[in-house]
N, C-alpha and C positions, 0 to 999 in steps of 0.2 A: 646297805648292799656291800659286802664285802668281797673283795676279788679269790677264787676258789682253783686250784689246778689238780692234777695226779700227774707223775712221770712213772712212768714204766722202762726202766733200763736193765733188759736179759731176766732174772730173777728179782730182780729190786725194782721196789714199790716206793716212792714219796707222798706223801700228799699233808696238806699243814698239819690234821688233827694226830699226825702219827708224829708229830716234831718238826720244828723249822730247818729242817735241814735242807733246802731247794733257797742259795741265796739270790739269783734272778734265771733269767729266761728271756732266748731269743731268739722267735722261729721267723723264716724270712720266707713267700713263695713268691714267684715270680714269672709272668710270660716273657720276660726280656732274659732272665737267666734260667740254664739247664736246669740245676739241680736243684729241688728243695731243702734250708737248712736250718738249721737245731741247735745252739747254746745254751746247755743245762751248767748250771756254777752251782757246786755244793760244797756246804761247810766239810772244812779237812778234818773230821772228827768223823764221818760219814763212815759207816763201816761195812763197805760196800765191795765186791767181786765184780769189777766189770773191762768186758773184754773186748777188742773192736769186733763188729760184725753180729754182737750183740742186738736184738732187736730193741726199736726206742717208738715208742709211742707216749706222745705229749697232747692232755687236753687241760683246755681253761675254761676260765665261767667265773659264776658267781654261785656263794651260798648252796655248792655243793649241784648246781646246774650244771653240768661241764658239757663243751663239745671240742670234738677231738682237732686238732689245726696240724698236727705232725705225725708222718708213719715213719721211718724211716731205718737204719741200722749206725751201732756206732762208727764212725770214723777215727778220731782220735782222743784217746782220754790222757789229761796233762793232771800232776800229783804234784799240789806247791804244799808250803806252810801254812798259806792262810787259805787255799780254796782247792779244789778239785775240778778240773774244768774237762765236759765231755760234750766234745762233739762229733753230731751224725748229720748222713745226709740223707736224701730219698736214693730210689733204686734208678733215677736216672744218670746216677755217673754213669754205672754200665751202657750208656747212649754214647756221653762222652769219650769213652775208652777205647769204643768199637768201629773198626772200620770193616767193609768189605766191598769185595770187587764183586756188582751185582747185575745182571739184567733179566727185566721182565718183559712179558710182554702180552699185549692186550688184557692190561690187569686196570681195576682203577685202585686211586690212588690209597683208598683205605683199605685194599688187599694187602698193598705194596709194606703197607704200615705194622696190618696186622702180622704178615711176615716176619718182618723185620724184631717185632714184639715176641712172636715164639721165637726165634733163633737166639735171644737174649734172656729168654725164660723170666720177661715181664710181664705184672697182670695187668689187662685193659680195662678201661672203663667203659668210655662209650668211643665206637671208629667208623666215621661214617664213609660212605665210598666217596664222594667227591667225582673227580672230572678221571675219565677211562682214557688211558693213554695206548698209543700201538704199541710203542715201544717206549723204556725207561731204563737208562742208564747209572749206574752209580759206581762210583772208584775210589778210590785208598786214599784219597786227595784228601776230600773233605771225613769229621766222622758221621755216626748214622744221627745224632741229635741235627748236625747240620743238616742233613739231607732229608730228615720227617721234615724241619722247618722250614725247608726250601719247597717242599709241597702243599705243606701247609698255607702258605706264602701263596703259591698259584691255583690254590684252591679259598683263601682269604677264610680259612679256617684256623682256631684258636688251638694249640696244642702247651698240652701241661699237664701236670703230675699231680692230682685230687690228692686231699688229705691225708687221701688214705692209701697213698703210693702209688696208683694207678691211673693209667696213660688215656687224657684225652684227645682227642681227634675227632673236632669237628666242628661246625658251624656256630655263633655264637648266640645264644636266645637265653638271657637269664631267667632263672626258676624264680629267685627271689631280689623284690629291691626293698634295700634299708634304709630307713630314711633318718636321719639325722638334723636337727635343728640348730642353727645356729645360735651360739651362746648357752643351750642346753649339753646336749651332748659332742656338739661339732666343737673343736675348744679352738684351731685357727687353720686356713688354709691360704692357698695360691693357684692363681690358676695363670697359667700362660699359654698365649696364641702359640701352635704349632707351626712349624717349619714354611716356606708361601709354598703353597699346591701347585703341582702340575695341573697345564689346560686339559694335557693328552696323555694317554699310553700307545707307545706301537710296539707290538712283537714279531718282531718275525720268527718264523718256524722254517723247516725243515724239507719236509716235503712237498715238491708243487703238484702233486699225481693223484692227491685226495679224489678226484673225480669217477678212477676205477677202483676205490674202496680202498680196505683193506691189505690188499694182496698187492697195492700199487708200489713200487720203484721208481725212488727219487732219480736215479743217476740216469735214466730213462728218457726223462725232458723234465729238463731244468727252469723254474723258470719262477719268481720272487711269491715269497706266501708271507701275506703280514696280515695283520691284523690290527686295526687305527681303534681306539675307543676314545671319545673325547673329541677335543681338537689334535690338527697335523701339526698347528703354528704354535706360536708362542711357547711356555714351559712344557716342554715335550719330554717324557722318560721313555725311552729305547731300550728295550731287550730281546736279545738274541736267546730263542730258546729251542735246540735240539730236540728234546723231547717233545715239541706238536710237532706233528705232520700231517694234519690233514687242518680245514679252514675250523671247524668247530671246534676242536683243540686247543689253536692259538686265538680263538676271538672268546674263548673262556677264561684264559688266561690273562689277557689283556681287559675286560671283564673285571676279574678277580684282582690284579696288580691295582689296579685305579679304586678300587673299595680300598685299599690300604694308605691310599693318596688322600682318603675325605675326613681325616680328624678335626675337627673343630678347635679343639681346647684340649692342653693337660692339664689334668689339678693333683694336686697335692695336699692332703688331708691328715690334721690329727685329732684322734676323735678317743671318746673313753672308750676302753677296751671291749670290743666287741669282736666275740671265739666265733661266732656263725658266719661272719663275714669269709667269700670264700671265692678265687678264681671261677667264672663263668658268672656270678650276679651283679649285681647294678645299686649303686648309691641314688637317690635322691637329696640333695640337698637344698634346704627350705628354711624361710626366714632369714635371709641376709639380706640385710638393711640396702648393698647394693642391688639390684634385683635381676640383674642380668648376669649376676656369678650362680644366680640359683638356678638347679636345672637336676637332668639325669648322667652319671657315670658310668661307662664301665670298669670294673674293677682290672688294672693290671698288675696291681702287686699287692701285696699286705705282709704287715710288719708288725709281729706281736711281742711287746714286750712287759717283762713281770720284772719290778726290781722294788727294793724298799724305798729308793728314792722318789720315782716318779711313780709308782702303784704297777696300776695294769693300763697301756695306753696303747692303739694301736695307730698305724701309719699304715697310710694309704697313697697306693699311684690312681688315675682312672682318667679313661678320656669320656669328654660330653659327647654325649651323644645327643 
C-alpha cells in the first residue's frame, strides 16, 4: 500500500507518477481554530506560475484512491534555494477579517448565520436553525467567526469549514465511525481527564415580561429571569446573557452551556494516514490492552501529514464520548 496524493495549485497539477516534485505536506482542520490550513513544500526546480488567491485543492490516499482533505486559496508562496514553500488557507479568514455592527430580530440562530454567510459571499454546507432569539445583537468588538462561535456555543452546535471550504452549522451526529486497532493501525495515543465539571449552569437573561410574549418590554417591570440547569451549589458557571428574554430562551441556553460542560476525556491519536477521516465523524478505538482507554471519539482536529521521512501519518484531537 503505497501513500498516493494530487495538488492542484491555480493551473498546476502534481501528483507522483508526473514526478516527485511535492517534497511534503501539511494540512491542518480544526474546531478549536478559525481557518483551515495547507503546507505544500516543492522542489525549487518546480516550474511552476503560482499566485496568491490561486485556488489549492489537496487530496491523499493510497494507490491512486484519493480523497480530497483541503479546499482552500493560496495565501503566501515563499521562493528558496532548496524548496518552494506555498501556503493557503480556507475561505474562513474572511470570518476572521470581518466585523459588523448588526441587529436581528425574531430570527433563529441559523438565519443569523446564513446571513452573515451571504454578506461574505461564503458557501454553506449544512445550517441548522437552532434556538429563535427576539432580539440579537452584534458589534465591531468582536469579529463575525467570534460571534457564529458564540452561538454556536449557545446552541451546543459544531461549526467548521468541510473539506471542501464550506460552512458547517449545526448539531453534531457523525455519518461515519473509523475504527482503528491498536498496534495495527493505531501506532500511540494519550488520553487525559478533562478540566473538573461544573455541578450547575445559571443564565440570566434579559427580559422579565416573557409572560405578555413577544411585544413585551423589559424596562416595564423589572424583575430577575434566570435560568438554573444542574445544581445552584457547588461548581456553578454563571452567565449573563442579553440576548434571552423570555424564560425558554435562557433555559435553552443554559441547556446548551452544560452540554459543553460534559467531556469525559481528550485523547490524542497517531494513526497511519487516513484522508477520509473528517470534522463531524467519530473514531472507535479497539484492542488496547488497557481496556478502559478503549471506546468512541469525536473527532476535533486532524492533522495530515506527507513527508519522506515519516510517510503519510495522521494526528488526531477527539473527545470520548
Amino acid at each position: 500500500m503505497s501513500p498516493d496524493y494530487s495538488v492542484t495549485i491555480g493551473e498546476n497539477y502534481f501528483e507522483p507518477r508526473l514526478g516527485y516534485s511535492v517534497l511534503s505536506m501539511d494540512v491542518r482542520t480544526s474546531l478549536e481554530v478559525p481557518v483551515n490550513y495547507c503546507r505544500v513544500v516543492l522542489e525549487p526546480q518546480v516550474q511552476a506560475l503560482i499566485n496568491r488567491e490561486d485556488d489549492v485543492v489537496v487530496k491523499l490516499g493510497y494507490n491512486n484512491q484519493l480523497q480530497t482533505v483541503f479546499t482552500g486559496k493560496v495565501h503566501k508562496v515563499c521562493y528558496g534555494v532548496t524548496e518552494i514553500i506555498v501556503e493557503a488557507m480556507g475561505s474562513f479568514k474572511a470570518l476572521v477579517n470581518a466585523r459588523f455592527h448588526m441587529l436581528y430580530e425574531k430570527r433563529y440562530s441559523g438565519q443569523m448565520v446564513m446571513d452573515l454567510v451571504g454578506k461574505l459571499c461564503l458557501q454553506p454546507d449544512i445550517i441548522e436553525n437552532g434556538i429563535r432569539f427576539l432580539s440579537y445583537a452584534m458589534s465591531k468588538g468582536l469579529n463575525v467567526w467570534d460571534h457564529i462561535s458564540e452561538l454556536a456555543w449557545k446552541n451546543a452546535f459544531d461549526f467548521y469549514a468541510t473539506v471542501y471550504d464550506k460552512l458547517f452549522f449545526g448539531d453534531y451526529n457523525p455519518k461515519l465511525i473509523h475504527g482503528f486497532n491498536y498496534g495495527v493501525d493505531l501506532l500511540c495515543f494519550q488520553e487525559c481527564e478533562p478540566m473538573p465539571q461544573v455541578d450547575g449552569v445559571i443564565v440570566y437573561g434579559e427580559s422579565p415580561a416573557d409572560c405578555f410574549g413577544e411585544c413585551a418590554v423589559g424596562w416595564f417591570k423589572k424583575k430577575e429571569l434566570k435560568a438554573v440547569v444542574g445544581s445552584s451549589v457547588g461548581t456553578v458557571f454563571k452567565h449573563v446573557d442579553p440576548s434571552t428574554r423570555n424564560t425558554t430562551e435562557t433555559t435553552e441556553v443554559a441547556k446548551n452551556i452544560m452540554k459543553g460542560f460534559s467531556k469525559k476525556a481528550i485523547g490524542q491519536f497517531k494513526v497511519v494516514g487516513r484522508a477520509t477521516l473528517k470534522l463531524g465523524d467519530a473514531i472507535n478505538v479497539m484492542k488496547v490492552p488497557k481496556t478502559n482507554l478503549n471506546g468512541t471519539y469525536k473527532i476535533t482536529g486532524i492533522h495530515n501529514k506527507l513527508n519522506s521521512s515519516v510517510g503519510y501519518i495522521t494526528d488526531i484531537t477527539g473527545e470520548k464520548l
